[in-house]
Structures are given as C-alpha cells and as structure tokens.
C-alpha positions in Angstrom: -0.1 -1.3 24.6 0.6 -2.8 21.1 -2.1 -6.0 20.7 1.0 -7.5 18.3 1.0 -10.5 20.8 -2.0 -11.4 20.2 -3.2 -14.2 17.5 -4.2 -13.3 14.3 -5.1 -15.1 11.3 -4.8 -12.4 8.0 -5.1 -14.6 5.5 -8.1 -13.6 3.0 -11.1 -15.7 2.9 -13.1 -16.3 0.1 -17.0 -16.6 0.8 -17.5 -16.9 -2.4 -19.8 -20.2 -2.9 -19.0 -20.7 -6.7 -21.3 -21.5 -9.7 -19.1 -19.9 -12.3 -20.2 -22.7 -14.2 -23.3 -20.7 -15.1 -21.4 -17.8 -16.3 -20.0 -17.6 -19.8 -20.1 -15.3 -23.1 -21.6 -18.5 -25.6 -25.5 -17.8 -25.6 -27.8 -18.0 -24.5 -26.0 -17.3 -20.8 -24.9 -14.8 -18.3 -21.8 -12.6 -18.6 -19.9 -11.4 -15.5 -17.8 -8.4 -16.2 -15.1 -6.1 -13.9 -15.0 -2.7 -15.2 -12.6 -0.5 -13.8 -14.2 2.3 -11.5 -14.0 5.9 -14.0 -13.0 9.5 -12.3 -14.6 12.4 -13.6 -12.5 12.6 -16.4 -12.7 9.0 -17.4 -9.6 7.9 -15.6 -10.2 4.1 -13.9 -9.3 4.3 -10.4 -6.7 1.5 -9.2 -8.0 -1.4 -7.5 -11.9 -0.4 -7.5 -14.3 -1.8 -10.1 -17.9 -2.0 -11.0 -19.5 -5.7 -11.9 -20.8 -5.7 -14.9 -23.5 -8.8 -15.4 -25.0 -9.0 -18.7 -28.2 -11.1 -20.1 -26.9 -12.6 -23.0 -29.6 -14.0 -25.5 -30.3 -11.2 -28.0 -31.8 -13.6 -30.6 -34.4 -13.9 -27.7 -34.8 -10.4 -26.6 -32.5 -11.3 -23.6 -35.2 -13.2 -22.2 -33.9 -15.4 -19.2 -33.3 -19.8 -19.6 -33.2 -21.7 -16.8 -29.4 -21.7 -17.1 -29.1 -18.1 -16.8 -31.5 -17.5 -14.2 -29.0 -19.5 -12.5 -26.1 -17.5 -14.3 -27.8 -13.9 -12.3 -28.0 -15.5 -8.9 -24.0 -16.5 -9.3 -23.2 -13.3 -10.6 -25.3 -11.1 -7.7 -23.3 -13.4 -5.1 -19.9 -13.2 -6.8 -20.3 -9.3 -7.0 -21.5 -9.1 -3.2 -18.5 -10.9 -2.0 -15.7 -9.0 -3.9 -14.1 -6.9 -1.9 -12.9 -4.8 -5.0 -16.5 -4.1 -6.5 -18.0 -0.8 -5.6 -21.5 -1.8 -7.9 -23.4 -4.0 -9.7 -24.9 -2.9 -13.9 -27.6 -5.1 -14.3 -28.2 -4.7 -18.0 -28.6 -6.5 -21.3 -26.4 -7.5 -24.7 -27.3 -5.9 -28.0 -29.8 -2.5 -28.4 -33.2 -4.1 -28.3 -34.0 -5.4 -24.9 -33.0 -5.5 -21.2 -34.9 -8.3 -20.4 -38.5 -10.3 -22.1 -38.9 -12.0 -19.2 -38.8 -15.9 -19.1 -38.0 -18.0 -22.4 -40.9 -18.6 -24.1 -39.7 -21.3 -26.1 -38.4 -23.1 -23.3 -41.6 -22.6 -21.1 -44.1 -23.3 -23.8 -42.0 -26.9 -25.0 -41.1 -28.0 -21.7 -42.6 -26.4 -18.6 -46.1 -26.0 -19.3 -48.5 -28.8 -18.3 -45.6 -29.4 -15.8 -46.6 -27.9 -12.7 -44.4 -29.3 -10.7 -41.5 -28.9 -12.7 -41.9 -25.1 -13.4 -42.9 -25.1 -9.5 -38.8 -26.0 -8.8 -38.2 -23.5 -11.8 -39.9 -20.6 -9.8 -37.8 -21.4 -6.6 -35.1 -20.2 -8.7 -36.6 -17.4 -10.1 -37.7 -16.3 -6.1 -33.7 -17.2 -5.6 -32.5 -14.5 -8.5 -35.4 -11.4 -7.5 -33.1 -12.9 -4.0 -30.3 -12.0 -4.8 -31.1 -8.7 -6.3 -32.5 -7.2 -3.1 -29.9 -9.1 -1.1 -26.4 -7.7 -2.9 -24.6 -6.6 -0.5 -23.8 -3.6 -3.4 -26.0 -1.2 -5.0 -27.4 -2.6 -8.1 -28.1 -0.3 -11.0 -30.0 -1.7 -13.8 -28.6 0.0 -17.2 -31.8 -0.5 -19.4 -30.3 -0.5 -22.8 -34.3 -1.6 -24.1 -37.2 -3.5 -23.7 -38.0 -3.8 -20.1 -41.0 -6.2 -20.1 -42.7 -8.8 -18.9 -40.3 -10.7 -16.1 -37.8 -8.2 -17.5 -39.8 -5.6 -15.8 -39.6 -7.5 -12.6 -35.9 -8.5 -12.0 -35.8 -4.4 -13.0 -37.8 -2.9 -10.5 -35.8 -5.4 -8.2 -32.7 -3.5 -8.7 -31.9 -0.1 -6.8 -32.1 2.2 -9.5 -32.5 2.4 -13.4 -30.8 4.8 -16.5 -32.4 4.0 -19.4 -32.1 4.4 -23.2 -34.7 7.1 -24.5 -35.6 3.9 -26.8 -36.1 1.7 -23.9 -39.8 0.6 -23.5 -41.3 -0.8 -20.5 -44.3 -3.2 -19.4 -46.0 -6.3 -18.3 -47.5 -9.2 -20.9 -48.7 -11.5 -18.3 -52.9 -11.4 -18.7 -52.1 -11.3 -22.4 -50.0 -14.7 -22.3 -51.1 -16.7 -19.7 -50.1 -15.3 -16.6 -49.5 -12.9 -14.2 -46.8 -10.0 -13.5 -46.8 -11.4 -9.5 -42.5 -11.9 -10.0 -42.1 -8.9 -8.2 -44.1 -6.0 -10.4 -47.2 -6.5 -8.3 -45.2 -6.4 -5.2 -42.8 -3.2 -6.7 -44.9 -1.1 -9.0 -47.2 0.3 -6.4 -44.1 2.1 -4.7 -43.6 3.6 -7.8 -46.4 4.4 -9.8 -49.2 4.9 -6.9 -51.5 2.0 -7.1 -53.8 3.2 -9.8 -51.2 3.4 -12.1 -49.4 0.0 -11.3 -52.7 -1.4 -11.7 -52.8 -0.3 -15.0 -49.5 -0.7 -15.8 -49.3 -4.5 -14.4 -53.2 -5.4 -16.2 -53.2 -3.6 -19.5 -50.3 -4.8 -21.3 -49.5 -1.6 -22.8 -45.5 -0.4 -23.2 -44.6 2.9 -21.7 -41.9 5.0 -22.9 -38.8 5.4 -20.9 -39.5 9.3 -20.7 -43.1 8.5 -18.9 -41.5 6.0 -16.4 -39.4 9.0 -15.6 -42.0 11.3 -15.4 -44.0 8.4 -13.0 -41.1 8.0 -11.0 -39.7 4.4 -12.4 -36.3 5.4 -13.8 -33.9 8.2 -12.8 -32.4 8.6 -15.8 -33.2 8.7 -19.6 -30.5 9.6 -22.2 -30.7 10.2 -25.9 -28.7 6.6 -27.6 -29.4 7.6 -31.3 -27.2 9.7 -33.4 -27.4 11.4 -36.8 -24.4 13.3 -38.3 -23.2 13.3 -35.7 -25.9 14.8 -33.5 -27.6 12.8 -30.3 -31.3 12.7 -31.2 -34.0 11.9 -28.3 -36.4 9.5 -29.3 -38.6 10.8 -32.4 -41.2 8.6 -31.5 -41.9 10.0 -28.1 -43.5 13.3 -26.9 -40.2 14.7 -25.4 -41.5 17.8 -24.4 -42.9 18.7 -21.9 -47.0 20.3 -22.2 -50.2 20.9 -20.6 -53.4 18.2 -20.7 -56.4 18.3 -18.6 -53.9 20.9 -16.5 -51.4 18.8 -16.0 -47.7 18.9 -16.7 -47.1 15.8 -19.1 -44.5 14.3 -21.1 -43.4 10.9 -22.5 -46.7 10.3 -24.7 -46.2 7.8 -27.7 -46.6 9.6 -30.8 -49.5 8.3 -33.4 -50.4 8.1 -36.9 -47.8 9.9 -39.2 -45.5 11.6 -36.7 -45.0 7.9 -35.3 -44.6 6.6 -38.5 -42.2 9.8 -39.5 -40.3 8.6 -36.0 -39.7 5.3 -36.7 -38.6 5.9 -40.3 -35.8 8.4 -38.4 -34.9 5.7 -36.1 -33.9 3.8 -39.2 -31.5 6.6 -40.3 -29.8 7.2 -37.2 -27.2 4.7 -35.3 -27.6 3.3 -31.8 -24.6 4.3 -29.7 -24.4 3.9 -25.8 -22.0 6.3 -24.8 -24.3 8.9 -22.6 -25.6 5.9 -21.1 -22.6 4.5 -20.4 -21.2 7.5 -19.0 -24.3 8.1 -16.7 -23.9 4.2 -15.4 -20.2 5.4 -14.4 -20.9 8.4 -13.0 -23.7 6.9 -10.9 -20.5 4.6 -9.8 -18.3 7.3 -9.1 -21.0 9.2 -6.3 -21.3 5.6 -4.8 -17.3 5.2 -4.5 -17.2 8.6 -2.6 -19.3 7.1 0.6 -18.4 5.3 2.8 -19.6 1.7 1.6 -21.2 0.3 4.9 -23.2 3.7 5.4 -24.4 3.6 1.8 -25.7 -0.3 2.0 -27.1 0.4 5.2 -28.8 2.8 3.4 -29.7 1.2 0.5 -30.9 -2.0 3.0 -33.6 0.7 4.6 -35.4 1.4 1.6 -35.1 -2.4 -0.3 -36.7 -3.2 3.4 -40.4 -1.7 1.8 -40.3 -3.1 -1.5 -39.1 -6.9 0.4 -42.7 -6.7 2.5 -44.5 -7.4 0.6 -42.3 -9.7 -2.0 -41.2 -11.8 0.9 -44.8 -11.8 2.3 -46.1 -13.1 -1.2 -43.6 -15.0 -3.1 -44.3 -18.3 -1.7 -48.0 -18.3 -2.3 -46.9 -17.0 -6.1 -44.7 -20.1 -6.5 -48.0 -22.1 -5.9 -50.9 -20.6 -8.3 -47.9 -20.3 -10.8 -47.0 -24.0 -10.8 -50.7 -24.6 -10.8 -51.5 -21.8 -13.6 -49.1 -24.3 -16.4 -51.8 -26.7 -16.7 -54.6 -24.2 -18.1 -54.0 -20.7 -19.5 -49.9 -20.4 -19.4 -50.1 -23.3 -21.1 -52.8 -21.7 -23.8 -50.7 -18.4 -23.7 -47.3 -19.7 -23.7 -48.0 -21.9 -26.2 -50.5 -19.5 -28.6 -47.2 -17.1 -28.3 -44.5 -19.8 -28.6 -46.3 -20.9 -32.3 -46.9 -17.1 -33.7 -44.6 -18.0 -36.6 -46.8 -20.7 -37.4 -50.2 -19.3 -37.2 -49.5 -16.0 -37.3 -51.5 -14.9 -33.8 -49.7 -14.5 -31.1 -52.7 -14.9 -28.7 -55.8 -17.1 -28.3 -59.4 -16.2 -29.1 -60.0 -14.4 -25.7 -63.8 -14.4 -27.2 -64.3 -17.9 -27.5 -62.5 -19.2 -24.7 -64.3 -16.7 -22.4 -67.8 -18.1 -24.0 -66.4 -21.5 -23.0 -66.1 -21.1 -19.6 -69.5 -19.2 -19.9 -71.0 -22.4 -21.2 -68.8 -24.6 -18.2 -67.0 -26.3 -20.6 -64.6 -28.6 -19.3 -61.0 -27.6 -20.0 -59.4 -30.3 -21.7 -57.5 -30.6 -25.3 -61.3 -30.2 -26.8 -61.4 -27.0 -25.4 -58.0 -25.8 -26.5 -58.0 -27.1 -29.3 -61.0 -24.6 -30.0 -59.2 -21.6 -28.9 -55.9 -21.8 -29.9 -54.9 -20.2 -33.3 -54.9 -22.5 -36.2 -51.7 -23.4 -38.7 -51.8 -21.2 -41.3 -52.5 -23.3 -44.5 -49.8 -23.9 -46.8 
C-alpha cells in the first residue's frame, strides 16, 4: 500500500552552521572553491563537484593566521554538509608551499609570552586537525610544495596526498621553539614506522616528495616542471631507483654540483600543475564511482587509528604548548621572526644549553644572551 498518506516534510535543510565570514580570496585567508567533478576525458559531470579549499598567504609560505585557521574549520564543515560535493583538495595558492605551519610573525609579536592567549589559539588549531579527520568526505591534500612544520601536520591529517615532485616535506619544531605534537607525533609513526617518524619529527631535515613516497607518506608524486615543452622530474632528486647497503632506494637529495646543476635547471624550466591537477581529479572520479556511505564508512575505519592517539593526546598538547610561549617558543619564534634583522634564524643552541648547565635563571638576562644580535649598520 502507497505510504502517500502519510506526513512528510521534503523541504531541504541546511545544517550548515555558517562562518563564511572567514572565507575570502584577499590574503592572507582561506578560499573555498566548487570544481565541477571531471570524467575520464575531462568532461564535468552535472550536479557533482569537488571542494576545493585553498591556503592563501603565499608571501608567507601559506603559513596559517588565526583567521584562516578559522577559514579551514568553515571550509571542512561547509564541504561535509554539501550534498553536491563528492571531495575535499586540501592544498595551497602559488608553487612554493602547501602549508609553513603557524604564522610566525603573528606568533612571535603577539602570542608568545602569552600563554594563555595562544592556549585559546590551540583550541582552534585542535578544532581545524578536527575537522580534517571529521569531514564527512574524503579529504585529499594536493601538496603543490613545502609541507612543513604545522603544514606537515594538518597534511598527514588528511586522507591521502599527490604531490609535486618539488614538494618538500618536514618538521621545524626543536629548531624553533617547539614541538611537531599538532598531529605529526600522533600521525607519522603510522606512516614511517617509528624509527623513522622519530627522525623525521626530531631532526628537522626536509625530505623529498619521492622519499615520502618511497616511506609510504604520499601516494602520488608527479613531474610539475617543463622545458620545451618536456615534463622534467625534479633534477635535484635521485629519481631513480638504486641499490645501497642492499636496499632498493630512491628519493635521495642530490649534493655538491649535481645539486647545484639541479637547481640552476629548475630556474630554466616553468612550473605548471596540470599532471597534478589531473591526478587530484582522477582520484575524484574513483571516489564518485562508490557508493558514498560505503566509502566514508570506510574511510572512518582507518581515520579511527590515526584519531587514538590524537584524541588521546591533544588536550595535554594544548597545555605544555600554552606553557612552552613563555621560554623557548618565545626564544625560537622570535630568533626566527627577526632573521632579516640579524641575519640567524636560530639562537646560540651552545650558549643557551651552557646556561641551563650553569642553572641560570631564565629571564630577559638570559635571552638577551642567546638570542642573535642586530646586525650593525
């Protein structure tokens, strides 16, 4: 028997909870972009799109203000709750950099010595890694460059990564006052194996897109640079594949001349995001031909491992961070923040480590002694 008699109420809802007020294209900000679903042969498909959000602050290496931080957890909720979106691009404006991490500029002149201030700043910055691992869409994070830092983090959040063969990736935290525990700590062992997160999250050295795919970090890298007319993988990079200590390697940083020889080819050639691009959409196009509750249940099961251990830890994070700005974020941030003027980006790790040797109080004496001087006029 037809259920026509009963009730119904088909009027669309909208559960979206707004905040487009943090979205916009004036930098420094967060873009929200529809982009129509592509077929196979780069027709868009009628009513089906993917959301496109962008980090917009190139002059800044994309790194994230407190307003755009804000922009990403909009964007992440907007794309969940539209019916129409199949995915989420996570990715970056310009050819440099993904994502730096947090603005220096604006924690060195305003959050640091401010513990609780930058204490409300990382309940945000919980909030956006949030909403990453909450979308209610697969997130794919379109790494068009530098992945570092906090950029690293909100990264390894999303579902899966295609990169630019130029792309670099790595954490800066021991090396500027703090510590990659915004998710790498949590994410990189599931990745790497826990030697090489360790490494990864303590060294501060930059790995090249092609090793993170040979460690497991990326799915994808494609060649952005062409000459003549030619794509050309990254000359600075062992591309190739070769034997050493009997293992299969690839994804080595040249040195000395070839890297010099690399980086004088990078110069010649043009940056051009097609492949990537295309990959991004094709990537789409396998996730519009499941069925959508199947794949985010899916996609839910295996976000469930890396969540452990974030939603175990991210509280306690929030704390030592907040508490952190009043001693060496404050050194770092600042020592960074000021490289122009001194020309060091760091402290004297030396002295301030002969300091604490001594028990030296930690006060403006102390800082004072270890962070780098104005260069003279």
């Amino acid at each position: 028997m037809p259920l026509d008699w009963l009730p119904r109420d088909f009027d669309i809802k909208d559960h979206d909870m707004g905040g487009d007020e943090f979205l916009g294209t004036e930098p420094p900000g967060v873009i929200y972009e529809k982009k129509p679903v592509l077929d196979p042969d780069g027709n868009p498909v009628e009513g089906l799109f993917s959301a496109w959000v962008w980090l917009n602050n190139p002059r800044q290496y994309n790194s994230y203000t407190t307003k755009m931080v804000k922009g990403v957890i909009t964007a992440m909720r907007k794309a969940s709750m539209d019916r129409s979106v199949v995915a989420i691009v996570f990715t970056g404006v310009g050819d440099r950099a993904f994502c730096t991490g947090g603005n220096t500029k604006e924690y060195a002149e305003y959050y640091s010595r401010k513990p609780t201030e930058y204490a409300l700043y990382m309940d945000l910055f919980n909030a956006m890694v949030d909403s990453i691992l909450n979308a209610k869409k697969p997130v794919i994070c379109r790494v068009n460059g530098m992945r570092v830092a906090g950029g690293q983090e909100i990264g390894g959040a999303c579902d899966l990564a295609i990169a630019s063969d130029l792309a670099v990736f790595g954490q800066a935290g021991p090396k500027h006052g703090s510590a990659p525990v915004g998710g790498s700590t949590d994410f990189l062992p599931w990745y790497l194996g826990i030697e090489d997160a360790m490494w990864n999250c303590i060294s501060c050295e930059l790995w090249s897109a092609y090793k993170m795919h040979r460690k497991g970090y990326v799915s994808k890298v494609v060649p952005v640079l062409k000459k003549d007319g030619q794509w050309l993988r990254n000359p600075t990079v062992i591309t190739e594949e070769y034997v050493r200590d009997g293992e299969i390697v690839y994804g080595e940083m040249k040195t000395g001349e070839a890297y010099q020889q690399g980086k004088a080819l990078i110069k010649e050639a043009t940056v051009d995001f097609e492949l990537l691009d295309k990959a991004v959409h094709e990537m789409v196009w396998k996730f519009t031909n499941l069925f959508p509750h199947c794949l985010q249940m899916s996609i839910d099961g295996i976000r469930a491992k890396k969540k452990f251990f974030w939603d175990a830890s991210k509280d306690y994070y929030r704390h030592w961070l907040a508490a952190n700005m009043g001693n060496e974020a404050f050194l770092g941030f600042t020592a960074f923040n000021n490289r122009k003027r001194t020309g060091k980006d760091t402290i004297d790790f030396i002295r301030y480590r002969q300091l604490l040797a001594e028990g030296r109080q930690v006060d403006e004496d102390l800082f004072a002694e270890v962070l780098p001087a104005p260069k003279k006029e």
